[in-house]
C-alpha positions as CSV (number, residue, x, y, z in Angstrom):
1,X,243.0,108.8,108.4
2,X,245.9,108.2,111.1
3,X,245.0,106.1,113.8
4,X,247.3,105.2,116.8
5,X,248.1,101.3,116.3
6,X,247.7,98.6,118.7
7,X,250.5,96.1,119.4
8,X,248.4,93.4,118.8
9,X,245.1,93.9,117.1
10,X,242.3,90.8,117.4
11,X,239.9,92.2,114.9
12,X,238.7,95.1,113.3
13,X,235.5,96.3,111.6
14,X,234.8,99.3,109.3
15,X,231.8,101.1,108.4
16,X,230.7,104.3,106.9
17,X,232.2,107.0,109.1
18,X,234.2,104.5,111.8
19,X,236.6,101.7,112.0
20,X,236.2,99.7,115.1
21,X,239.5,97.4,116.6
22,X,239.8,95.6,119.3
23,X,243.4,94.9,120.6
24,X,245.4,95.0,123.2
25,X,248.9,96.4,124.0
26,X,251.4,95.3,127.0
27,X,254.0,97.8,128.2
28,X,256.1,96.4,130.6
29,X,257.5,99.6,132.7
30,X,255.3,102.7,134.1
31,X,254.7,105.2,130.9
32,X,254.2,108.7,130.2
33,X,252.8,110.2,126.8
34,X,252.1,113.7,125.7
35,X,250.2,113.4,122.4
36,X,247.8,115.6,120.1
37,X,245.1,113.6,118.6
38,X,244.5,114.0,115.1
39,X,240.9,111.9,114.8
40,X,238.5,111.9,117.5
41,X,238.3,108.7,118.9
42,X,236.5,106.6,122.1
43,X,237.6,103.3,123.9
44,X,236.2,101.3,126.4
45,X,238.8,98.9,128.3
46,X,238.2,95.4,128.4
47,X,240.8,93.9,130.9
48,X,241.8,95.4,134.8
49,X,242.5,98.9,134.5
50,X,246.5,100.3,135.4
51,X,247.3,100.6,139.4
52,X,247.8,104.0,138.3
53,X,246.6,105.7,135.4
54,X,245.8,109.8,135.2
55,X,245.2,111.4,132.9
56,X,244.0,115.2,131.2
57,X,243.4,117.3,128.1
58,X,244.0,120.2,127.0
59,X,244.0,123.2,124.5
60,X,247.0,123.9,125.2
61,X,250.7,121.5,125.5
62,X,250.7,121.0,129.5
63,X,247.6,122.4,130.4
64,X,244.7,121.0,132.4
65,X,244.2,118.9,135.2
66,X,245.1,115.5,135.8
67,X,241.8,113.0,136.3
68,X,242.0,108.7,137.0
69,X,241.2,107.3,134.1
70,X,238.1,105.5,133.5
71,X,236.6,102.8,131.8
72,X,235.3,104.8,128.9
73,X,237.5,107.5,127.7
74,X,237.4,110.4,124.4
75,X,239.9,111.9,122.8
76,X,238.8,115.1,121.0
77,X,240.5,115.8,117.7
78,X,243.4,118.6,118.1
79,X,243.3,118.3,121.7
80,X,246.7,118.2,123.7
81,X,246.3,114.5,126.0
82,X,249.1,114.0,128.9
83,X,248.6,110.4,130.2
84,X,251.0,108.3,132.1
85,X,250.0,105.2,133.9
86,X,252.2,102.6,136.2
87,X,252.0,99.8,133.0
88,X,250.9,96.4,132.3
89,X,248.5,94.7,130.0
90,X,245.8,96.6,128.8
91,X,242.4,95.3,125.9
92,X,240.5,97.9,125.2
93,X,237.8,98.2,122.4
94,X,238.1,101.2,120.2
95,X,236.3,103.2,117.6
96,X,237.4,105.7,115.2
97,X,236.0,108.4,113.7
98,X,235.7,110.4,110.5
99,X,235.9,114.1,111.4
100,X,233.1,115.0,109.0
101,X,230.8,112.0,109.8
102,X,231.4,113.1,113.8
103,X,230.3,116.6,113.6
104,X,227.7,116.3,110.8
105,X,225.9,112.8,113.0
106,X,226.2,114.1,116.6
107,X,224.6,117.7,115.9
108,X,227.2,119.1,118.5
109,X,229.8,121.6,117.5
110,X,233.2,120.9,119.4
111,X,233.5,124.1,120.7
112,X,235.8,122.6,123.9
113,X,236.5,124.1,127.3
114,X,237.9,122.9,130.4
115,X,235.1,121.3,131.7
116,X,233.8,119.6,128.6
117,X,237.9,118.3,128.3
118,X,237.8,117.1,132.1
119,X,234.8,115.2,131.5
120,X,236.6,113.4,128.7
121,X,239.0,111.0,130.8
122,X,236.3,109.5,132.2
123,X,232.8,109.0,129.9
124,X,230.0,107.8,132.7
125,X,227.6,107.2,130.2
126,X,225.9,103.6,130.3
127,X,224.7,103.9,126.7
128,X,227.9,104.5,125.1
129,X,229.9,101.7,127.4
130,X,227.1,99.3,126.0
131,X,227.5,100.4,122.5
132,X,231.1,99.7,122.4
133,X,230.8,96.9,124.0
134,X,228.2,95.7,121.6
135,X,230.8,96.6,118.5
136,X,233.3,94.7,120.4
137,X,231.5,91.7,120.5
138,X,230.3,92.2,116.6
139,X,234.2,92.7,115.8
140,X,235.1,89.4,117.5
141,X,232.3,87.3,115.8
142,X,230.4,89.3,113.4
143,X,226.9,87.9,112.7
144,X,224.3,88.3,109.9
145,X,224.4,92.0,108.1
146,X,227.5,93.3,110.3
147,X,228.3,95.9,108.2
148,X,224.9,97.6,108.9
149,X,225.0,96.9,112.5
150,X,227.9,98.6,112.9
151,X,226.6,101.6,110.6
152,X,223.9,101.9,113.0
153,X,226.1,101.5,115.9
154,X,228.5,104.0,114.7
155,X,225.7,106.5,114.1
156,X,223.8,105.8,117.8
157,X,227.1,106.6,119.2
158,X,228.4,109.6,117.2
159,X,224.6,111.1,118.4
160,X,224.9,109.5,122.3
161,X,228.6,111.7,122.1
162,X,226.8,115.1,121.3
163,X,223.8,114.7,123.8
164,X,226.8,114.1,126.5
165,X,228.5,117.2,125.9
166,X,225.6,119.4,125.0
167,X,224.5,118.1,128.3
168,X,227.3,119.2,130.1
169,X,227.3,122.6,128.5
170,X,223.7,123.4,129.5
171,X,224.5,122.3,132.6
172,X,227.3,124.8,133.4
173,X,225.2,127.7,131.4
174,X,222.5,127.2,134.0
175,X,224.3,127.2,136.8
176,X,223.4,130.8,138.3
177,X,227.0,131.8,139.3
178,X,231.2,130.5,139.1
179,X,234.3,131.6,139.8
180,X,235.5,133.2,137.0
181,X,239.0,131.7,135.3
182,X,241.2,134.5,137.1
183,X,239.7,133.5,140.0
184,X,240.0,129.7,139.5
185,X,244.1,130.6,138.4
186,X,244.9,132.2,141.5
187,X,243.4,129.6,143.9
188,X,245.6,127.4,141.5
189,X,248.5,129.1,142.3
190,X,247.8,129.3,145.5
191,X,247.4,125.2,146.3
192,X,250.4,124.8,144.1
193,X,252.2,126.7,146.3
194,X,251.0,124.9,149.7
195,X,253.1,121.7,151.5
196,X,250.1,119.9,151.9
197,X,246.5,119.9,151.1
198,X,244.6,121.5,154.2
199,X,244.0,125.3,152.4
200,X,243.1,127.9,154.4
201,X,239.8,129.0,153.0
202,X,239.6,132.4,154.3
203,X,243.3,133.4,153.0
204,X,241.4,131.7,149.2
205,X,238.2,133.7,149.8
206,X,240.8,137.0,149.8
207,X,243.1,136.3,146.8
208,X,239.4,136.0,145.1
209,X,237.7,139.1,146.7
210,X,234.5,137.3,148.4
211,X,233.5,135.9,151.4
212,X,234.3,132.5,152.4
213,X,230.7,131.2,152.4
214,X,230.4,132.7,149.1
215,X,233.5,130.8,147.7
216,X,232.7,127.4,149.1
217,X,229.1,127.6,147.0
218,X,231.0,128.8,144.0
219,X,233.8,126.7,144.6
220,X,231.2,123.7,144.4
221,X,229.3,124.8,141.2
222,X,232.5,125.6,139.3
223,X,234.3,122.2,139.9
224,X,231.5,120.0,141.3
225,X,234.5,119.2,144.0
226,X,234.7,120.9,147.7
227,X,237.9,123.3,148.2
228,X,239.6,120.0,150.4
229,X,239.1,117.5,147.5
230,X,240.5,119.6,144.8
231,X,243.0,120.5,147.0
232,X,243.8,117.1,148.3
233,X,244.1,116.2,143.9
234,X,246.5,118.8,143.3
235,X,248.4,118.1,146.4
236,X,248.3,114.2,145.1
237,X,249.4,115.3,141.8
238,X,252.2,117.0,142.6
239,X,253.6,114.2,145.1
240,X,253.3,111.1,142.2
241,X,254.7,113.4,139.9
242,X,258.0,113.5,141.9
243,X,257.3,110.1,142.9
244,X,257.6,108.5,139.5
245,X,261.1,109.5,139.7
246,X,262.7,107.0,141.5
247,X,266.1,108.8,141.6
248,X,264.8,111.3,144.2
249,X,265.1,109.3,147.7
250,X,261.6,109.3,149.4
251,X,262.8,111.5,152.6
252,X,264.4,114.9,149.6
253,X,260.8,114.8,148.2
254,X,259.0,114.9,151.9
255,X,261.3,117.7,152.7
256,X,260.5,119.2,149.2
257,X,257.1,119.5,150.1
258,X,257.3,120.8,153.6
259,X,257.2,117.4,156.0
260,X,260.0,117.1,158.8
261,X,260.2,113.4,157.7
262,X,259.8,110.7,155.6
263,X,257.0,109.2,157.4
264,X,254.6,112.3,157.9
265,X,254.9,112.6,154.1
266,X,254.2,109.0,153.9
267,X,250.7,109.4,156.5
268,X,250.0,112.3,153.8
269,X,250.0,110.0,150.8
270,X,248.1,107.5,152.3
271,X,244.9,109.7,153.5
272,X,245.1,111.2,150.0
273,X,245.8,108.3,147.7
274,X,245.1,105.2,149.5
275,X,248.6,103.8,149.4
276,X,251.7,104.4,150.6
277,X,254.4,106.4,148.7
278,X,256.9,103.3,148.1
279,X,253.6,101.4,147.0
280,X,253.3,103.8,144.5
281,X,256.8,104.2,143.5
282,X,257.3,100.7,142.6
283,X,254.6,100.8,139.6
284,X,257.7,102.8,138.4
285,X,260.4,100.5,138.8
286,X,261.6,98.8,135.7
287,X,261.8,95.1,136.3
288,X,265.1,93.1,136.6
289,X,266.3,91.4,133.8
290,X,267.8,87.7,134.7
């Protein structure tokens, strides 16, 4: 099978079904990758996570919605992934596996959808950090009968992976009611469209034909975020993607998106990101050579 390659790798392990690395790669300028995963794959990061690292799948090439990354990630197989993070040193453990071995172990089917995809860039699952973690440690000193810990491992994990997403399908079938995905696409197109990220529910609750009340509860089962924080992510989105380009002069991209100056943009930023915009933009910068 083809498996993405570190640039350094420290050790690797293979059992039936897997093959477990752990390495560590070092890019020294912010990065931004679209890829489609051909082997399903999960890591667990080792070292201090990116400043900034976002990232989302999808079905289709620039779909979905762009999530921090966190310590435990999984990349479906034939899924689209957009990442891009501010760079710097990253170890991560990693295990790989066999399509077959994956679906026929795990009992799960694969049958993705957005929310199963958003759930992906950030795996909050104790068991599964502590399973990689353990097949980190075996790779870096393997003990007595590795090759069948790590067979077992493999397996406990592959089975951990399809009780996580079957989870969060039953979850979403028994929530009694969403907003269905024209819904969901309009209220996308409408916070696209908006300067910053206060919506006005009631002009939401229209474009989808119910009351406001009614939207906020839906709103809430459907993304498991209130109208503001979703709003406030898009917003955020859109703002460090026109950040990373550090051609564009901080005051053009306030104007861009509706702010008289530089520094109302800036007081934006901050409430939604935590930092301020040139903070951010200088993850970006490449550094100077002497």
């Amino acid at each position: 099978m083809v498996r993405p390659t570190f640039v350094t790798v420290e050790a690797e392990l293979r059992a039936s079904g897997i093959t477990v690395q752990v390495g560590s790669y070092d890019w020294d300028q912010p990065l931004e990758v679209i890829e489609h995963n051909t082997v399903p794959s999960i890591s667990l990061l080792l070292s201090p996570p990116h400043s900034f690292s976002e990232a989302c799948f999808s079905l289709e090439r620039g779909g979905g919605r762009f999530a921090d990354v966190g310590e435990v990630i999984f990349a479906p197989a034939d899924i689209h992934l957009h990442a891009r993070a501010s760079g710097g040193p990253i170890r991560l453990v990693r295990c790989f596996f066999e399509r077959n071995f994956l679906d026929e172990t795990s009992g799960f089917g694969w049958r993705w959808e957005q929310r199963s995809l958003e759930a992906c860039v950030n795996m909050r699952n104790t068991r599964l950090k502590e399973t990689l973690a353990r097949l980190g440690q075996e790779a870096l000193d393997p003990g007595l009968a590795c090759g069948r810990l790590t067979e077992g491992l493999g397996v406990l994990m592959a089975v951990e992976l399809g009780r996580h997403f079957f989870a969060i399908e039953e979850n979403a079938k028994s929530s009694s009611q969403k907003l269905t995905s024209w819904q969901m696409n309009r209220i996308n197109r409408y916070l696209e469209g908006l300067s910053n990220y206060l919506p006005e529910v009631a002009d939401i609750a229209e474009l989808c034909g119910i009351s406001a009340r009614h939207l906020r509860r839906l709103f809430k089962e459907t993304t498991d975020q209130t109208i503001y924080q979703y709003s406030r992510d898009v917003w955020a989105a859109k703002a460090k993607t026109m950040l990373s380009d550090t051609r564009v002069p901080v005051k053009e991209i306030a104007s861009r998106l509706g702010f008289s100056d530089a520094s109302s943009f800036s007081m934006a930023f901050r409430r939604a990101t935590g930092e301020p915009p040139k903070v951010f933009r200088q993850q970006f910068r490449k550094p100077r050579v002497h």
